[in-house]
C-alpha atoms as an extended CHARMM CRD file, in Angstrom:
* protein
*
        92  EXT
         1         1  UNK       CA             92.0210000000       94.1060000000       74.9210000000  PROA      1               0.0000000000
         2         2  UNK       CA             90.4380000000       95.5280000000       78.2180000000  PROA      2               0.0000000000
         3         3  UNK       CA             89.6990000000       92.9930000000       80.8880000000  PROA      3               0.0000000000
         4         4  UNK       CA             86.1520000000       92.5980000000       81.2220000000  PROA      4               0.0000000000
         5         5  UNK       CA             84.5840000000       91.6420000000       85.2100000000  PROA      5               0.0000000000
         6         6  UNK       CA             82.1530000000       89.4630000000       85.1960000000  PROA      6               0.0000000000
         7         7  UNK       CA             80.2840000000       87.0350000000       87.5870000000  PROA      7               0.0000000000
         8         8  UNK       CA             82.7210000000       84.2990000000       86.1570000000  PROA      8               0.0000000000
         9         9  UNK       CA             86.1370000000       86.0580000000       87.0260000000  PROA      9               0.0000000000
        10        10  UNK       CA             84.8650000000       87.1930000000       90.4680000000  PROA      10              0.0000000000
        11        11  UNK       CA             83.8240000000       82.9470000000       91.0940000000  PROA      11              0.0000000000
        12        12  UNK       CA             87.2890000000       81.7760000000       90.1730000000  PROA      12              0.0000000000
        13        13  UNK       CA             88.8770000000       85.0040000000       92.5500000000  PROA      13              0.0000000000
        14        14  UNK       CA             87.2960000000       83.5310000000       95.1450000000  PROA      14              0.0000000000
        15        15  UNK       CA             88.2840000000       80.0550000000       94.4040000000  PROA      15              0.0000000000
        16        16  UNK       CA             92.0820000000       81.2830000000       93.9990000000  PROA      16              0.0000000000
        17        17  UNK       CA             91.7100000000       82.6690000000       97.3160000000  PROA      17              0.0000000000
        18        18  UNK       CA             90.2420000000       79.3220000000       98.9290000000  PROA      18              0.0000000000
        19        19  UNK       CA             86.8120000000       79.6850000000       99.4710000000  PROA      19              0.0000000000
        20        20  UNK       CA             84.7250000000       76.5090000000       98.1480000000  PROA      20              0.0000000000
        21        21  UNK       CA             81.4430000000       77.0460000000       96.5960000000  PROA      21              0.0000000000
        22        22  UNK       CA             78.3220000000       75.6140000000       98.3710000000  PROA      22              0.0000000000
        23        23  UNK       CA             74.9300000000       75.1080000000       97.7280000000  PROA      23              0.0000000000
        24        24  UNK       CA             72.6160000000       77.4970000000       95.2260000000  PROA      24              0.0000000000
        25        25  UNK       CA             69.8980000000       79.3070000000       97.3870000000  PROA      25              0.0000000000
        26        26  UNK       CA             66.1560000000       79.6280000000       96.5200000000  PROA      26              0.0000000000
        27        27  UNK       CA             66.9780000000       83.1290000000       94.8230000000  PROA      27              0.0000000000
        28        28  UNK       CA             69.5820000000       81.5210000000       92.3900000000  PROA      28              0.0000000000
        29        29  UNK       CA             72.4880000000       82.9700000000       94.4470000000  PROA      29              0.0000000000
        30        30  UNK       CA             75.5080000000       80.6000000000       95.2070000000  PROA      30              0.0000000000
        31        31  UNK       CA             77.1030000000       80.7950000000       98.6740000000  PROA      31              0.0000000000
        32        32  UNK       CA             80.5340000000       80.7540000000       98.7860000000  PROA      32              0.0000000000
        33        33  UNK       CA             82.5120000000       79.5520000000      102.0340000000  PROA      33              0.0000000000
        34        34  UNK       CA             86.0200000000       80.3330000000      103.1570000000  PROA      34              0.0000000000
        35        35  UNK       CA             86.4100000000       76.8690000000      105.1080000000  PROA      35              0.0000000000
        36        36  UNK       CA             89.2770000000       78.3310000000      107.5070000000  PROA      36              0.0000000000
        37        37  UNK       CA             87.8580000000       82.2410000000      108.4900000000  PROA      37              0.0000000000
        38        38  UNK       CA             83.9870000000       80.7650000000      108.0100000000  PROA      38              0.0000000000
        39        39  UNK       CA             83.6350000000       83.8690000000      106.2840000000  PROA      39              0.0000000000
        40        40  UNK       CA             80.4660000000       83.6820000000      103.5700000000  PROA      40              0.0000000000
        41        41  UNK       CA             79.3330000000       85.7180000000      100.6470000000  PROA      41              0.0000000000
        42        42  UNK       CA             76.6600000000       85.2360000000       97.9960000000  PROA      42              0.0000000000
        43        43  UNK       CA             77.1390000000       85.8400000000       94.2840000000  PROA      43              0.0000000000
        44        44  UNK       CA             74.3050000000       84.7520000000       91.2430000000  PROA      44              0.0000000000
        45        45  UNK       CA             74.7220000000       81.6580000000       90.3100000000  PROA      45              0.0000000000
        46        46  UNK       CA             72.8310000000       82.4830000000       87.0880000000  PROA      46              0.0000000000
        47        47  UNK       CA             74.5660000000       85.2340000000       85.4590000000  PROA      47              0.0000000000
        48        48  UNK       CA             78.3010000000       84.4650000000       84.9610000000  PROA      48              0.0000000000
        49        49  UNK       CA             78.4240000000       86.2510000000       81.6820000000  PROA      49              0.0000000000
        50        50  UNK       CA             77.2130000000       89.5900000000       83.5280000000  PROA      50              0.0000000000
        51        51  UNK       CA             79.0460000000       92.1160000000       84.9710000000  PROA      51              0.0000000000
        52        52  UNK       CA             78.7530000000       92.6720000000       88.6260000000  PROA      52              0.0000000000
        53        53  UNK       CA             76.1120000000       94.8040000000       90.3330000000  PROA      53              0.0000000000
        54        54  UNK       CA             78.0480000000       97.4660000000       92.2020000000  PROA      54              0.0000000000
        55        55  UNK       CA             76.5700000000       96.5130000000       95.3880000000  PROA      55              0.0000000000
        56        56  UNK       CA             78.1270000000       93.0130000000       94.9430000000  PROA      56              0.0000000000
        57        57  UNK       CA             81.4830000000       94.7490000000       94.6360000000  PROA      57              0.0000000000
        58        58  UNK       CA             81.3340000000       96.7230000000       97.4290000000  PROA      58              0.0000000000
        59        59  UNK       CA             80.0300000000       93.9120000000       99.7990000000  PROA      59              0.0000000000
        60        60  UNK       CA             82.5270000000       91.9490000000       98.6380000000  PROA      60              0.0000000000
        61        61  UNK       CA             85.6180000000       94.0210000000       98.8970000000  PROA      61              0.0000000000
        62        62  UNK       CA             84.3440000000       94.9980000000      101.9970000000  PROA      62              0.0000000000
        63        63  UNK       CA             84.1300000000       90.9590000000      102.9990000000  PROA      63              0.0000000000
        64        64  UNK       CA             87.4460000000       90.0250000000      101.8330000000  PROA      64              0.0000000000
        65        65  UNK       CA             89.2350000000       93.1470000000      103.5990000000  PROA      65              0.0000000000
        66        66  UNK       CA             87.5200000000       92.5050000000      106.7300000000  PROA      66              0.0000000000
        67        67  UNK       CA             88.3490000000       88.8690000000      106.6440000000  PROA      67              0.0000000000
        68        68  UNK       CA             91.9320000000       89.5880000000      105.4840000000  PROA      68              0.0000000000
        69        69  UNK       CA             91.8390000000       87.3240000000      102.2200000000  PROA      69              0.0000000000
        70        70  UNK       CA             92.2770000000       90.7760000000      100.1660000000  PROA      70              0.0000000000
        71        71  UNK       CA             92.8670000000       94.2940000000      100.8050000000  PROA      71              0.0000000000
        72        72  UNK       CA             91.3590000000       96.8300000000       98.9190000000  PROA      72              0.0000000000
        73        73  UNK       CA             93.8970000000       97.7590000000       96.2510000000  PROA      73              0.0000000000
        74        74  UNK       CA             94.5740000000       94.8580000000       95.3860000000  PROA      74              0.0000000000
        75        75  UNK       CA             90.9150000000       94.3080000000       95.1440000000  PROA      75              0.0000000000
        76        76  UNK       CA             90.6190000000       97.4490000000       92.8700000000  PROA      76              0.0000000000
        77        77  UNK       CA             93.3730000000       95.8880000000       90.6210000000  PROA      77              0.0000000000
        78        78  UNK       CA             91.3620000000       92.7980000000       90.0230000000  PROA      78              0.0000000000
        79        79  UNK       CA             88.6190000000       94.8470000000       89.1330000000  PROA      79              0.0000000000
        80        80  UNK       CA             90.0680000000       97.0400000000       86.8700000000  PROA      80              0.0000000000
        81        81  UNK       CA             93.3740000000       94.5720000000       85.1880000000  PROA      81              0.0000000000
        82        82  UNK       CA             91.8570000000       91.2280000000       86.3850000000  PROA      82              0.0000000000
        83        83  UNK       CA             95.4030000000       90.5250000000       87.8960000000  PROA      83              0.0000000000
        84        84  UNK       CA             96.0370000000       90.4910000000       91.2940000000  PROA      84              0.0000000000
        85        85  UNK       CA             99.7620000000       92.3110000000       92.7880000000  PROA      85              0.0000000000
        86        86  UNK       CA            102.8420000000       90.2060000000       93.2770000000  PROA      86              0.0000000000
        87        87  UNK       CA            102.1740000000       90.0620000000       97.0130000000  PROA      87              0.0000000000
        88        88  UNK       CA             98.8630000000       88.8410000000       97.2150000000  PROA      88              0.0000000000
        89        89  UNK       CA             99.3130000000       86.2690000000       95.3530000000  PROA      89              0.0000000000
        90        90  UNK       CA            102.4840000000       85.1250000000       97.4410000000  PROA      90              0.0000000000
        91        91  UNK       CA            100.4400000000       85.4580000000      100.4670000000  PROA      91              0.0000000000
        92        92  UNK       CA             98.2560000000       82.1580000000       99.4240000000  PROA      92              0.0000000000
C-alpha cells in the first residue's frame, strides 16, 4: 500500500520531533511550538484527512532544516515512505 501524507501524519511528525501544539488561530490554522528552538509553524487544524498544500511542505521543510529538527532528505523520505532514516530518529 503507498503511504498517503496528510495533515494528520505531518501533526504527529511534528509531535515526534517535540514541538507541542498550541492554540487554533482565527483562520482555523493550529500553531505548533518547538518549546526548546522557539521555532513556530502553522498547519490547518481543519483538514487532517487532506493532503498537504505544497506551500505547506516547502515552508515546512524549509522550517525544520533551518531550525535543525530535520534535514531535507530525511524530510523527503517522510514525504514520500512516511518513515523517517535510522539517524534521525536516533538524534531525538
Amino acid at each position: 500500500m503507498r503511504f498517503q501524507l496528510t495533515y494528520e501524519k505531518l501533526n504527529e511528525l511534528l509531535t515526534n520531533l517535540g514541538f507541542e501544539p498550541r492554540d487554533v488561530t482565527k483562520t482555523s490554522s493550529r500553531r505548533w511550538r518547538h518549546p526548546e528552538s522557539g521555532c513556530t509553524l502553522l498547519l490547518p487544524a481543519n483538514k487532517m484527512h487532506d493532503p498537504p498544500r505544497p506551500a505547506d511542505l516547502v515552508g515546512i521543510k524549509a522550517q525544520l532544516g533551518l531550525q535543525c529538527h530535520l534535514d531535507e532528505h530525511a524530510f523527503e523520505l517522510f514525504v514520500t515512505e512516511g518513515r523517517l532514516p535510522v539517524a534521525a530518529t536516533e538524534r531525538q
